[in-house]
N, C-alpha and C positions, 0 to 999 in steps of 0.2 A: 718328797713326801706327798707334796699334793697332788702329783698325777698319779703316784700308786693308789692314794684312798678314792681318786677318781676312779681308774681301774677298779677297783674291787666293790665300789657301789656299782658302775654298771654290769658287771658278772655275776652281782647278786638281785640287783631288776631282771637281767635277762634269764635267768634260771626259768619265770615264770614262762619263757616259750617252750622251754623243757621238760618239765614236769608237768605229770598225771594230774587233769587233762590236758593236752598238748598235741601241734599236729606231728613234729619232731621227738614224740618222747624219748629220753634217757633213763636207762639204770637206774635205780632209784639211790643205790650205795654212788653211781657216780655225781647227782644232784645232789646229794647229804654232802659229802664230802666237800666239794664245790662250797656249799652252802657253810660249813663247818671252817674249812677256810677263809671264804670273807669275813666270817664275824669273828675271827680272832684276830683276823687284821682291823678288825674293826674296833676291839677291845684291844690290841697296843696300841694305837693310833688315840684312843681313850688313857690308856696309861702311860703315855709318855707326853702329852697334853698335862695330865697331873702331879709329873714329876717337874713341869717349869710354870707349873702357878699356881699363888698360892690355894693352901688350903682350904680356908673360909671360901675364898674366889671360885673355887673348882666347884664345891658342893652346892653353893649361891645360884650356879648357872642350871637354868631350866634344860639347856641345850643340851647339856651333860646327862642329863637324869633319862632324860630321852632316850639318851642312844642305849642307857643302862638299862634302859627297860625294854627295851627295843631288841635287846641283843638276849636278855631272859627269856624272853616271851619265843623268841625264836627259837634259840633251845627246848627250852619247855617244850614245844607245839612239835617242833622235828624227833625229841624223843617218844614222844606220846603216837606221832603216827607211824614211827619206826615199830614202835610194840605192835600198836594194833593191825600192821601187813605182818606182822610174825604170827598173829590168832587167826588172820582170813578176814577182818572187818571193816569195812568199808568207810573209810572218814577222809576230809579234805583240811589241807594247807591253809588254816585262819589264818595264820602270822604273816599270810601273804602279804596284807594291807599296812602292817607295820613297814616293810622294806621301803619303801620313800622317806619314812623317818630319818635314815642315814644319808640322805642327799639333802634334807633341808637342813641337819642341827649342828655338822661337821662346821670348823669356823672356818674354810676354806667358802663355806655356800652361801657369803654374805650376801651377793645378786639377790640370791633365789631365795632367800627370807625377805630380802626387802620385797620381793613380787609377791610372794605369799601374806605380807602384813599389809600389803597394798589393798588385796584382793579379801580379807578377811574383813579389814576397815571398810570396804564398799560393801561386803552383803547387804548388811543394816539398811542401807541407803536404796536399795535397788528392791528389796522385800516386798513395798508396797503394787511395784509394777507390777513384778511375778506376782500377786496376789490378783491384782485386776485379769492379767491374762487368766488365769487359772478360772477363774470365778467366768470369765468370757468362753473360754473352753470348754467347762461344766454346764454351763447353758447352752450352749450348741447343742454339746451333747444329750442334755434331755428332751429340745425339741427335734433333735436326730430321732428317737427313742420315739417320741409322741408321731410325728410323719411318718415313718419307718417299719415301725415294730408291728403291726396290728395289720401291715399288709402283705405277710405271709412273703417276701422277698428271700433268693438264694444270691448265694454269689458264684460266679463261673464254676468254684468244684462241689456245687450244692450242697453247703452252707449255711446257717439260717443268716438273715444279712440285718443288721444293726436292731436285736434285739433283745442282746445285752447291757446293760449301760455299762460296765466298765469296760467291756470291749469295743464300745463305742466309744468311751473317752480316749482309750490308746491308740485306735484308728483315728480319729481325726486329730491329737497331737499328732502321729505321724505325717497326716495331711499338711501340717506347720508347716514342716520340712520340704515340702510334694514330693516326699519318696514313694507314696502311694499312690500317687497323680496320675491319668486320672480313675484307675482300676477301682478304688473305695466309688467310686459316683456312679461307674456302668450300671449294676441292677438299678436304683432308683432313676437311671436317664432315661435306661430301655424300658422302666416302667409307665414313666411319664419324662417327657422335655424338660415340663417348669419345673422339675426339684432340680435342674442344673443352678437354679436361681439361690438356690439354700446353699450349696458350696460355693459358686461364687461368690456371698455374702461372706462367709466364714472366712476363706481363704482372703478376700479385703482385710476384714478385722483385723486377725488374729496374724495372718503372716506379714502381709502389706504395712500394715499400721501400728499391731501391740509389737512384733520383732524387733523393726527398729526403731522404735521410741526406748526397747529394753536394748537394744544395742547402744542407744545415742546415752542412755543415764548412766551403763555400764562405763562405756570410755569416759565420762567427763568426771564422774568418781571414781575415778581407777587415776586419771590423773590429776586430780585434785589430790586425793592420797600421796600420789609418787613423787608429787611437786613440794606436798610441803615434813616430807620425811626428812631426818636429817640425811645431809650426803645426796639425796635424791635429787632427780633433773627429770621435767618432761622431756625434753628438748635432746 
């Protein structure tokens, strides 16, 4: 029983490589279908859970209520966009976001709720970092805006170059990363040397120093959590 409900939660994650949009699409009666079948395996595997415990027990658990809602919502959303490809009207798969519900609330997924209450009990704890970085981000970003912006600057496929502020903010979050490294800097480099000096201060800050300081509060509240759950172990 447990490796069929394994099976059938990941056939029902992977459908999303399948379905509209998708690089492999499928038939959409072949995805329904698919999709119709996990969740009735997924609704006996729910009723045959309620036929060996008790009553009060069964409706008490939050886990239960999940998968029941989770398994409506699916329908609902699969009938509703079956109709509107029968009219020609254009709408997307919400109930996407529910499908992970069935891999956390099955009682086979004990693991993977204790990582998930792990990581839910750290938000709280890590909020105030993300807040600093955020608030360090959004300052760059305005004296990005203030350097930037008034000196008429293109980027390679001419572009107007940092004279948006929220497209400023999402360029240098990217920069966090240095997935843009160092292509976001060319127009202000080749416009002057010394604005090299403005990202390499950013890039200190914000990747060098806020990353892992939110890296280093993340693990030690992640396992602080894990250590003192019941059952749990860092170790």
């Amino acid at each position: 029983m447990r490796t069929a409900t394994y099976f059938f939660i990941f056939l029902n994650l992977s459908l999303a490589l399948f379905e509209e949009p998708a690089v492999y699409p499928l038939p959409f009666l072949a995805t329904s279908v698919l999709e119709v079948l996990c969740l009735l395996v997924f609704l006996g595997r729910l009723t045959h859970f309620a036929k060996v415990t008790l009553h009060n027990v069964f409706w008490k658990d939050t886990k239960n209520i999940c998968i029941m809602v989770a398994i409506l919502l699916s329908l609902t959303d699969l009938a509703v966009y079956g109709v509107l490809r029968l009219y020609d009207v254009r709408s997307i798969r919400w109930s996407r976001i529910v499908r992970p519900i069935f891999l956390i609330n099955f009682a086979e997924s004990r693991q993977i709720r204790r990582a998930f209450r792990s990581i839910r009990n750290t938000l709280p704890e890590i909020t105030y970092v993300f807040l600093l970085f955020m608030f360090s981000l959004l300052m760059f970003s305005l004296m990005a805006l203030k350097l930037f912006g008034e000196r008429n600057l293109q980027t390679a496929e001419g572009l107007p170059y940092f004279r948006n502020y929220l497209e400023i903010v999402f360029d240098l979050y990217v920069l966090v990363t240095t997935a843009n490294s160092p292509d976001v800097m060319m127009p202000a480099f080749d416009f002057s040397s010394w604005y090299a000096l403005f990202f390499i201060a950013f890039v200190i800050v914000n990747t060098y120093i806020f990353m892992s300081l939110f890296l280093a509060v993340v693990y030690n509240n992640y396992k602080k959590h894990l250590k003192v759950m019941p059952g749990g172990a860092c170790d």
